[in-house]
C-alpha positions as CSV (number, residue, x, y, z in Angstrom):
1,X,103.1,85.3,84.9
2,X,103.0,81.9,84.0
3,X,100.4,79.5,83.3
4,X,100.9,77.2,85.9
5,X,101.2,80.6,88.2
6,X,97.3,81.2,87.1
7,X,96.0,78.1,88.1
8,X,97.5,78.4,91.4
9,X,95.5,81.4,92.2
10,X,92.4,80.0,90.3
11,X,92.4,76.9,93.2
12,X,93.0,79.5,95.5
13,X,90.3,81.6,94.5
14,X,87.9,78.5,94.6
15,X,88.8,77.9,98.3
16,X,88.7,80.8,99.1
17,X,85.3,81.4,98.0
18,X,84.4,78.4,99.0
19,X,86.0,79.2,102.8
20,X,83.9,82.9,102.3
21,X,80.4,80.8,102.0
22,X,81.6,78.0,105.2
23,X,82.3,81.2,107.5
24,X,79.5,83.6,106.2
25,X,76.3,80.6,106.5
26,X,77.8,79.4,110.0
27,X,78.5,82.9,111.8
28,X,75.0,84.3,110.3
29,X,72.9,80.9,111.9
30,X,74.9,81.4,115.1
31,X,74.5,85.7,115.4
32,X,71.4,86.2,113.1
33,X,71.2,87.9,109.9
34,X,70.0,91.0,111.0
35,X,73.2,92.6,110.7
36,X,76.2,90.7,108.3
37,X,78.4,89.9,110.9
38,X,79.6,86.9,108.5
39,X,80.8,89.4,105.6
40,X,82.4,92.0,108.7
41,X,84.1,88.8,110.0
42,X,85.3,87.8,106.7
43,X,86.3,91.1,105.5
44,X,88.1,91.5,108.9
45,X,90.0,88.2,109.0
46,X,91.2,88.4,105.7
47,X,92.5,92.0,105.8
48,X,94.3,90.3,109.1
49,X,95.4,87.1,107.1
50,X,96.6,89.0,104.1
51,X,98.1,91.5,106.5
52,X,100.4,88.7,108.5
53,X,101.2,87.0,105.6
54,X,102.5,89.9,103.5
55,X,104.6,90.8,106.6
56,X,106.2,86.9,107.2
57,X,107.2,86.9,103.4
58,X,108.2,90.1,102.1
59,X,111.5,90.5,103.8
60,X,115.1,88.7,103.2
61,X,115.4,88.1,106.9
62,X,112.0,86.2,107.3
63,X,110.7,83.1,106.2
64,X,111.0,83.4,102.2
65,X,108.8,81.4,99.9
66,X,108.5,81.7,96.2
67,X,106.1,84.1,93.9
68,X,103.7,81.4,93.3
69,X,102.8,80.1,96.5
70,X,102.4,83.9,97.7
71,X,100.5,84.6,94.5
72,X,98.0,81.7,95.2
73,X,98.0,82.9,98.9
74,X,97.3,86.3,98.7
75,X,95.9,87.0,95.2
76,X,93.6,83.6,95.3
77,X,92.8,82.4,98.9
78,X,92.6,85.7,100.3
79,X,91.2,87.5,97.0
80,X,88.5,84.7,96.5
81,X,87.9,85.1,101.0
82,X,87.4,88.8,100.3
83,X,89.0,91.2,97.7
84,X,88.2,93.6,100.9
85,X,91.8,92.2,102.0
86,X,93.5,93.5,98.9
87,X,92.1,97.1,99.3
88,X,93.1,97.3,102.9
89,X,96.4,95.6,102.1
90,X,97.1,99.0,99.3
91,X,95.9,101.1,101.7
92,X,98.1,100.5,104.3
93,X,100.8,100.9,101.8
94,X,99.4,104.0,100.5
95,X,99.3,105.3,104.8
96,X,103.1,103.4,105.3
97,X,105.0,105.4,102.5
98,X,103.6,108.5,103.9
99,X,100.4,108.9,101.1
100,X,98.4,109.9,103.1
101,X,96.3,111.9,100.9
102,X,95.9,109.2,98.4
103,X,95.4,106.7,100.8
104,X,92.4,108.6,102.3
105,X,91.2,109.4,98.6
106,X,91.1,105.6,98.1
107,X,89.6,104.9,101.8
108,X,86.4,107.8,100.2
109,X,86.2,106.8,96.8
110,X,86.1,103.2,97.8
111,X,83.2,103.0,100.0
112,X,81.5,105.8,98.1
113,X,82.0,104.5,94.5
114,X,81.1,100.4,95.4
115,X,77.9,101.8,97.5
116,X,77.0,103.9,94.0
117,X,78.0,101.0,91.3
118,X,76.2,98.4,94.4
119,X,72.9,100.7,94.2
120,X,73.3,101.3,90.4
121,X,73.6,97.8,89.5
122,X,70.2,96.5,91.9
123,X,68.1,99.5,90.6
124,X,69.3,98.1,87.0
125,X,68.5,94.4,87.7
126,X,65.5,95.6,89.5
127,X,63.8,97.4,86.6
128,X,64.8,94.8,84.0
129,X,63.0,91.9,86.4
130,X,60.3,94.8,86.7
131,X,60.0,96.0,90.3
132,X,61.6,98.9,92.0
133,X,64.8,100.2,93.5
């Protein structure tokens, strides 16, 4: 990849991000933050963004657009809104070419592994700062 194809999906990282924070603050002071609807919704519409726009650009026949502007689309915007679009995006792959196995293996290890290293890494910070887990 080339340099100028990094910084394309640094800027899109950075809105992203930035677009993650927007939607996460104004769905949370609308529905409460007793449940994180703002991360579901953002994990949702990216995997749906991601999804579409994989779909409108991968083929011959549909509207074709060049390795950057999809690399700043789907592995910035979308991977700085939610690397939860990138995961479903592989596992759909994984289910479309029949892996079913494997794509079920990364569905498990995926949401059992992140909740681990997630609890692993609190319980860490927490004793170094000196309270519990």
């Amino acid at each position: 990849m080339s340099l100028n194809a990094y910084l394309w999906i640094a800027v899109g990282s950075a809105l992203g991000g930035v677009t993650r924070v927007w939607a996460s603050v104004w769905l949370a002071r609308r529905l409460g933050e007793t449940f994180p609807w703002g991360t579901l919704f953002v994990n949702v519409t990216g995997s749906f963004l991601i999804g579409l726009f994989f779909a409108s650009t991968a083929s011959v026949d549909r509207a074709i657009i060049g390795p950057t502007l999809r690399q700043f689309f789907m592995l910035g915007l979308c991977g700085g809104y939610t690397t939860f679009s990138s995961f479903s995006l592989e596992t759909l792959s994984l289910f479309r070419t029949g892996e079913i196995a494997r794509a079920g293996c990364n569905i498990a290890l995926s949401i059992a592994l992140c909740l681990f290293a997630v609890w692993a890494g609190f319980a860490l910070g927490s004793a170094r700062a000196g309270g519990g887990a």
